[in-house]
Each structure stands twice: as structure tokens, then as C-alpha cells.
N, C-alpha and C positions, 0 to 999 in steps of 0.2 A: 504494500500500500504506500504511496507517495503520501509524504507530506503538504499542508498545505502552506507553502510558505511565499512572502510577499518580496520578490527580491532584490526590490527598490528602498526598501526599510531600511535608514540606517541608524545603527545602531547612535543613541546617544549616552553623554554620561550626568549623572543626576545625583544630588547629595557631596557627600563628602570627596567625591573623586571629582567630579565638575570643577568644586573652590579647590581644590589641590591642582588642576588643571589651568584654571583661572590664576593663583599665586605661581608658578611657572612662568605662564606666558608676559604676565605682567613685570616682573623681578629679573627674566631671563630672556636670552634670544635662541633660537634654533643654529646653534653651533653648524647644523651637518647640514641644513638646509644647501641643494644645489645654486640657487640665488647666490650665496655669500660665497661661492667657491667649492663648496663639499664635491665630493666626488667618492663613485662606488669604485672601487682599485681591482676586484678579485674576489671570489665567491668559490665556494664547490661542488655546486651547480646550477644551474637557473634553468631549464630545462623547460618550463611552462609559462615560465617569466618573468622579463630580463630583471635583472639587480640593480639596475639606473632606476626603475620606477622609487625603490626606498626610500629615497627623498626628495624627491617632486613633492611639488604643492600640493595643497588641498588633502582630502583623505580617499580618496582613490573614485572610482566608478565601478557600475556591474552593466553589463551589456549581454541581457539575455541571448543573442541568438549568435552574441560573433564567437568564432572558433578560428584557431588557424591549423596548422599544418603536424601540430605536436597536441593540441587538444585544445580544450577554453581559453578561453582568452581571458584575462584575470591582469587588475592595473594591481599591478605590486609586484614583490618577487614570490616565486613559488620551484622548487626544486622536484625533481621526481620522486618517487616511493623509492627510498632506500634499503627498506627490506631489513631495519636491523646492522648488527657490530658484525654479525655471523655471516649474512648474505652481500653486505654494502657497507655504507657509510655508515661511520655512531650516531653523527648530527652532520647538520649542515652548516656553513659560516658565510660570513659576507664581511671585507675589509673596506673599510669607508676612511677615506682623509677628509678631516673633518675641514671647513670652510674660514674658520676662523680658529685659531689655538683657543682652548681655553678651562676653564675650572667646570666641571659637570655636574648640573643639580638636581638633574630629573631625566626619565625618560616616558617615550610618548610610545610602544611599539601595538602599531595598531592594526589588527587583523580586519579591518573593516570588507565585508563578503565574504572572509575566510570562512564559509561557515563549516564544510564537513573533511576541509582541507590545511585546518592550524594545526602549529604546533601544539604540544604537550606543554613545552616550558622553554623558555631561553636563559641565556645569560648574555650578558656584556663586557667583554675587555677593553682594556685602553694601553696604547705604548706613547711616546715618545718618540719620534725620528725625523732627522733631515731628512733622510731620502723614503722609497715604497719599501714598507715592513718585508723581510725577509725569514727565512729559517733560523737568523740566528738576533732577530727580535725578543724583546722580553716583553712579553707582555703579562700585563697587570689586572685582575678579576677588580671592577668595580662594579657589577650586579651577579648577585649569586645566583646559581641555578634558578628558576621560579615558576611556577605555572601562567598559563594565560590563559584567557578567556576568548572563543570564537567569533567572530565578528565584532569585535569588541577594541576600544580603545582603554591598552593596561597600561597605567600610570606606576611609574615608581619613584620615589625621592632617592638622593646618592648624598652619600655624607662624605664627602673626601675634597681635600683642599687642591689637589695636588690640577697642573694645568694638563692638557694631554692634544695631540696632534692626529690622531687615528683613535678609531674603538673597532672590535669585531665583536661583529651580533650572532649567536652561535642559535639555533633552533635543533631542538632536540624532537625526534626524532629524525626530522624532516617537515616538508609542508609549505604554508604561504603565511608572508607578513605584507602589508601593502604599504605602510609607511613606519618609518622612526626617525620620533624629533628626539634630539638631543639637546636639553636645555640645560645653557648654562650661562658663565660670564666671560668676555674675552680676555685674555691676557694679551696685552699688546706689548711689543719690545720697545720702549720709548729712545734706545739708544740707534733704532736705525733712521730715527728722522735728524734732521741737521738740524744745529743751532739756529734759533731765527726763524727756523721754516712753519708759516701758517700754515697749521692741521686744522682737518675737517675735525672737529670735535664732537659733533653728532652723530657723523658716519659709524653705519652698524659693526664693521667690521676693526674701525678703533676704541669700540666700547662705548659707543653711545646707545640707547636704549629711551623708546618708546612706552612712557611710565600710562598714562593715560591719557585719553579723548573723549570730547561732550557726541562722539557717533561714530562710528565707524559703519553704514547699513550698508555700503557697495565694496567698501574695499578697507583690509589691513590696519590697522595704524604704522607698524613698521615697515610699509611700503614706502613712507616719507625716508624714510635715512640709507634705504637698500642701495647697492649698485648700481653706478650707467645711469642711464635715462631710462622711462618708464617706456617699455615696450609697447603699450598699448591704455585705454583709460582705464581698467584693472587692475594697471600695476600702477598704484596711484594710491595714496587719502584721499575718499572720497566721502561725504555727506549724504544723510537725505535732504529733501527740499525742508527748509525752515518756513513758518509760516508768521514771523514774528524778527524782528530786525538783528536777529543773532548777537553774537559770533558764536561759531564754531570754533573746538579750539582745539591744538594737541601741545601736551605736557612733551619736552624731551628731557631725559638726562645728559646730560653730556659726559663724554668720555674720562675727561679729566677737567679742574676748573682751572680756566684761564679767562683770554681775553675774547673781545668779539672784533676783528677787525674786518670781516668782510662776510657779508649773505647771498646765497643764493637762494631763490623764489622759483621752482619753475613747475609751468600749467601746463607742460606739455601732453598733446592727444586731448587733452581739457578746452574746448572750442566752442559749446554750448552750454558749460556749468563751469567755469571755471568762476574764482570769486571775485566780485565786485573790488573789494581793497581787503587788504590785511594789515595787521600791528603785529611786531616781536613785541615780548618782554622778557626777563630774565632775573634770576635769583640767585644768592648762594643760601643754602640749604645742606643740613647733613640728615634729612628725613626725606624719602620718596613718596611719603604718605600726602597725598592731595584730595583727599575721598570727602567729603562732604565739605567743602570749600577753604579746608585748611590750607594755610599758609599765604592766603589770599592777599595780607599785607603787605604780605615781602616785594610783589610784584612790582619793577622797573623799569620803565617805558628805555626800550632801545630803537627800534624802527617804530616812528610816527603811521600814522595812518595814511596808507598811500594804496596806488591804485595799482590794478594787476590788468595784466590783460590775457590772451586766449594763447595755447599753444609757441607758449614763447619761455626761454629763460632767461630771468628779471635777475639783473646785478646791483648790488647795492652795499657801499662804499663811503659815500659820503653822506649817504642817509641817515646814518648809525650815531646815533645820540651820546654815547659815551664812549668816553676816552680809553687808551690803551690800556692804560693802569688800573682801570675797572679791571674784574675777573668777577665767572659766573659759576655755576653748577649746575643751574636748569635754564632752559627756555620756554617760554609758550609760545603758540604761533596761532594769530586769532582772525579766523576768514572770515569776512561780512560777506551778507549774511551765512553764506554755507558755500558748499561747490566742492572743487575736487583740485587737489595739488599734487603732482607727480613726485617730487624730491624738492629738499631744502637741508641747503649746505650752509651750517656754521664756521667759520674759519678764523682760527685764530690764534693764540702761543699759548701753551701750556705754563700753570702757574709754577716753578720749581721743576726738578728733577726727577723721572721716576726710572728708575734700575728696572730693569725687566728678572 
């Protein structure tokens, strides 16, 4: 007898796993995410499919009727039946260089449609290396053997301080996973920038971090500090329609506090919603807590209210209200009334010296 199952349903999470989910994305960024660089290196075998899908966006799709030439078609990775230690493989593995180095706080590994094809249980390692892990790697257990759940998005916390450049997701016995976030914080080497040299201080990949937004309903909030230019209106901060004179707004961290000496503003792909005018402002702060309008005094006008326009990137320079020797820790970036901005570059000298 077939069961009757709906296989569009995807699975959500609810309770205690949600807000553990929610304190991640908020606290952390997606280390392995392929946007910031990640990349699948080696697997021992993807057979049903391929090991790039792991950290693509989103949480995967199910497409009833495609198959290809090896069987279902399945967005994630999926290896073949190993039959066991005796007949095949013990488990399965996948080596991923991670997109950004960094300190690991959580993981996201999400069977989403995996439903009569997951694994039993994974683990997670991590090494250390300039160059692609070899056989003569040492790697590191930071998630211990575990069980998961089928179609299911399984959250873990990592308690380890240590930074790391690679992790291998191991699936026991075999099976399919369709995504894994790796959340954490970046370790950035501050000895490879020059003296003098304005750093993007926002940029995701030097440790800047998207703390909160008054919406996110079309798109990200870390899509404002990602890499490149927005490929398309998507890969954007985008708003719903306001019906009231706003602003929308997005909180950043910045990666280290320093100065602001130059912005970038840009609406690109943004050509029918893009926003009316925006204001910076900016803070130093040693609390990321902005939840019910804390810290709202601190706020210091840096960019006056000026105007934006449509698929264009907007430089600004001598707009910038304070002096070099100001230094910040947060910005806000506040679009009238709402719309959608592809990327916005902070730039400026880092306050003191940080050793990597």
C-alpha cells in the first residue's frame, strides 16, 4: 500500500529549534555558503547527486516527475546504497572549503525531501590548511556522531573556539543531505591589509554581519554586504510596499570599529522599487541587542538624507558628516519609504591593530 504523502510539504521548524535557528542566523553568517566562496572539494560519492548542490541557496526543491539517467532527480547531495562496512562503504563524506575562515557555532544539515533516503546520523570534522586536505590532514571531530531526522532541518550548537578553513560532513550509513549551513564568525587576518588601506568594514567576508531589519519579505538581509554586484533583484535587500512614510531600515555590524570615510549605495537591477532617499547613521556599541528599540539614543547622523536613484551605484564621499577620527561599531541604513538595495559598502581604517 502506498502512502499518502504531499510532496510539496516542506518541512518547517517550530519551538525551541526555530529560536535556536533564528539566534544563529542572526549572531552568525553561513561560513560554507557558495556566495562567500565555499566550495564542495571531494566526496565519496554523489552518484544521485552532485555535492555542489550542499551549499547553494535556499533549502533545496522536489520535482515530482524529473529523473535523469542514474534515477530521481533530488536538489542536494545523495550517494548510492553502500550496502554496509562488509559489502561497501562504512559512510559517506563530502570535503567543503569553507568561504570564509572562521570560528563554528552551529550547524544547519538539512534533509529537506530526504524523506525514505537520509541518513541515520552524521558527524562533522574540521582541519586547518593552506592548501586541499590530503591523507596526511589532521582533522578535528567538532560534531559527534548524531542522529537526524528525514526531511527535516537538524540544528546543532558547536562549542569550540578554535577558527577552521575546511569541515567534512560524514553520513553514516549512506543517503541524501540537500543543504548544510555552517554558522559561525569570520576570523579575518588583519595583517594582510596595508597600512592606510580603507577596508570595507561591512563586507561579509571581513566580519561584518547583518544584526537586524524592520523586513526582509522579498529578499535576505545579508544580501546587502554579500559579494560583487547583485546578480539579479533577488540578490538584493528588499522590502514590502510600506503604506505609511517609513523608513525601512537594516542594522549592520561592522567588522571591526573604525572610521567611515567613504559609502557605497547601490540599486542595482532595482529600477521600479528602488528607494526614494536614504540616511546612514552609526554607533559604537558593545551590545548587538537592538530588539525593541534599544539603543535608539546612540544613533548619529553620518549621511544626511539624500536621494537615490534606479539601477545605478551611488558614491559618497563628501556626503559623510563626520570626521576621520570619529570611529563606529554599527550602522543603520534607513530607505524612504521602503524598496530594495542591492549592496552597501562601508569603507574605512580600522580603529588599532588586530593580530590575526
Amino acid at each position: 500500500m502506498m502512502l499518502d504523502i504531499d510532496t510539496q510539504e516542506q518541512n518547517k521548524l517550530e519551538g525551541a529549534a526555530l529560536e535556536l535557528e533564528q539566534k544563529l542566523k542572526t549572531h552568525c553568517v553561513d561560513l560554507a555558503n557558495e556566495r562567500v566562496g565555499g566550495e564542495t572539494l571531494s566526496c565519496s560519492d554523489d552518484f544521485f547527486a552532485e555535492m555542489e548542490n550542499l551549499i547553494k541557496p535556499g533549502r533545496g526543491i522536489f520535482i515530482d516527475d524529473k529523473f535523469t539517467d542514474r534515477g530521481k532527480w533530488m536538489d542536494g547531495w545523495e550517494s548510492r546504497r553502500s550496502y554496509g562496512r562488509d559489502n561497501g562503504r562504512e559512510f559517506d563524506w563530502c570535503i567543503i572549503r569553507l568561504g570564509i575562515k572562521g570560528v563554528i557555532r552551529g550547524f544547519d544539515i538539512d534533509t529537506n525531501y530526504f524523506r525514505g533516503n537520509a541518513p541515520e546520523s552524521v558527524s562533522v570534522e574540521a582541519c586547518v590548511s593552506e592548501v586541499e586536505p590530503n591523507a596526511d590532514t589532521i582533522w578535528e571531530t567538532v560534531l559527534e556522531q548524531a542522529g537526524v531526522d528525514a526531511h527535516s532541518q537538524n540544528i546543532f550548537t558547536i562549542n569550540n573556539d578554535k577558527a577552521y578553513t575546511h569541515i567534512r560532513l560524514n553520513m553514516f550509513p549512506d543517503g541524501g543531505v540537500a543543504r548544510i549551513r555552517v554558522y559561525g564568525e569570520a576570523e579575518v587576518n588583519w595583517n594582510q591589509f596595508i597600512d592606510g588601506e580603507l577596508i570595507d568594514l561591512a563586507y561579509i567576508k571581513n566580519g561584518g554581519k547583518a544584526l537586524l531589519v524592520s523586513d526582509m519579505f522579498f529578499s535576505d538581509k545579508n544580501n546587502l554586504i554579500m559579494p560583487g554586484r547583485g546578480k539579479d533583484m533577488g540578490d538584493g535587500w528588499e522590502t514590502k510596499r510600506r503604506r505609511d512614510p517609513g523608513p525601512d531600515w537594516s542594522i549592520v555590524k561592522l567588522a571591526s570599529r573604525g572610521s567611515i570615510e567613504k559609502v557605497i549605495v547601490d540599486t542595482c537591477h532595482f529600477k521600479g522599487n528602488f528607494p526614494d532617499t536614504f540616511t546612514l547613521e552609526g554607533m559604537v556599541s558593545d551590545s548587538d541587542d537592538f530588539s525593541d528599540g534599544q539603543q535608539e539614543d546612540k544613533w548619529q547622523p553620518i549621511i544626511a538624507r539624500t536621494k537615490l536613484y534606479a539601477h545605478r551605484e551611488h558614491l559618497f564621499i563628501n556626503e559623510i558628516a563626520v570626521n576621520n577620527e570619529q570611529s563606529f561599531t554599527h550602522v543603520r541604513l534607513n530607505i524612504f519609504p521602503d524598496g530594495g538595495i542591492s549592496r552597501m559598502r562601508v569603507f574605512g581604517k580600522m580603529l588599532g591593530k588586530v593580530n590575526s
